[in-house]
N, C-alpha and C positions, 0 to 999 in steps of 0.2 A: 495160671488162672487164679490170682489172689487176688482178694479184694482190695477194692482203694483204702485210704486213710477215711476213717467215722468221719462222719459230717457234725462239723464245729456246732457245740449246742450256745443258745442263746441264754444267756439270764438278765432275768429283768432286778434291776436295783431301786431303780426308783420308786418314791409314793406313788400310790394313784390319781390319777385329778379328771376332773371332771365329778359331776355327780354321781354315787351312788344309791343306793338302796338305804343303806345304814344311815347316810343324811337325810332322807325323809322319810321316817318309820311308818307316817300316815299315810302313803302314795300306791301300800300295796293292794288297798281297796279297791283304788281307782284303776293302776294297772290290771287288776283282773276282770274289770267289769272291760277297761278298753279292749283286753284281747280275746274276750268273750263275742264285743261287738264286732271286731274283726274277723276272728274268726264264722261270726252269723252272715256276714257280709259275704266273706272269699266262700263260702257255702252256697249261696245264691247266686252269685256269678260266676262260679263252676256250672252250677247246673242249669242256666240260662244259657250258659257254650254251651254245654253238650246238646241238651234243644235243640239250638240254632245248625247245632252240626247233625243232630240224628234225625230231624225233618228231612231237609232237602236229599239227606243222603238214603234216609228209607225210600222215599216214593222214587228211586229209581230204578226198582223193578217196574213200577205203575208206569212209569216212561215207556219202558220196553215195549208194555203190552199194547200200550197205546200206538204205536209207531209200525206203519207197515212194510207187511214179509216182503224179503229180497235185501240187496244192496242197500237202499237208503238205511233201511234198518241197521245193516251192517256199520255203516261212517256214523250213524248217529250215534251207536252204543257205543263205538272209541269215542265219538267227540263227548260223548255226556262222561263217561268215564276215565279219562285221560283228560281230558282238558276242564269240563266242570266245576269237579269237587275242587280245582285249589283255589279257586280266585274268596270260592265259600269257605275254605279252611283257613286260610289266610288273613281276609277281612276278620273272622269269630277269634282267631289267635291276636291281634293287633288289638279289638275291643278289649277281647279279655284282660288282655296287659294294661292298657290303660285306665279299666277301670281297675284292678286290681292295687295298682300306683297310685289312683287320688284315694281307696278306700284305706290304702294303707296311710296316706297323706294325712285325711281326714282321722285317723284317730291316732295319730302320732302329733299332730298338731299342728303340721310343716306349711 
C-alpha cells in the first residue's frame, strides 16, 4: 500500500498579460466603490429570495388550519407539502441567478 508517484507540479514562466492593477494605480477607487455596489445589490436580492421563499412557505400551517378534518385534509397536506414548495423554490432560485448575473454584468461592465 504505497503511494503513487507526487503529482507533477506546474510552474508558470511567463510574463503576465492582460491588465493589472499596477497598470492602473487610479482604478482602485473605482473598484472598491464597484464591489461595494455589488456587494449592496447581491444583499438585496438575497433577501428579496428568502422573502419570496419564507412567505409562501410560512402560511403553511394557516393552509392546514383552513382546510377540513378527514381525508381531504390528509391528500392536501402531502399535496401542498410534497408537491408545492418546489415549483416556488425553484422559480425564486432561477430569479435569483439571473439577477445576480446582470447585477454582476452591470458593474463589471460586460
Amino acid at each position: 500500500m504505497g503511494t503513487g508517484p507526487a503529482p507533477r507540479r506546474e510552474v508558470v514562466t511567463g510574463a503576465p498579460t492582460g491588465r493589472t492593477r499596477a497598470a492602473c494605480p487610479d482604478s482602485s477607487a473605482h473598484d472598491d466603490a464597484a464591489v461595494r455596489e455589488l456587494m449592496r445589490r447581491q444583499i438585496r436580492s438575497g433577501l428579496v429570495a428568502c422573502s419570496l421563499l419564507a412567505l409562501p412557505l410560512g402560511l403553511l400551517p394557516v393552509l392546514f388550519r383552513l382546510l377540513p378534518p378527514g381525508d381531504v385534509r390528509q391528500g392536501a397536506a402531502w399535496l401542498l407539502l410534497g408537491v408545492a414548495p418546489y415549483p416556488v423554490m425553484l422559480a425564486t432560485g432561477v430569479r435569483y441567478l439571473r439577477r445576480a448575473e446582470r447585477d454582476e454584468d452591470d458593474v463589471t461592465g460586460r
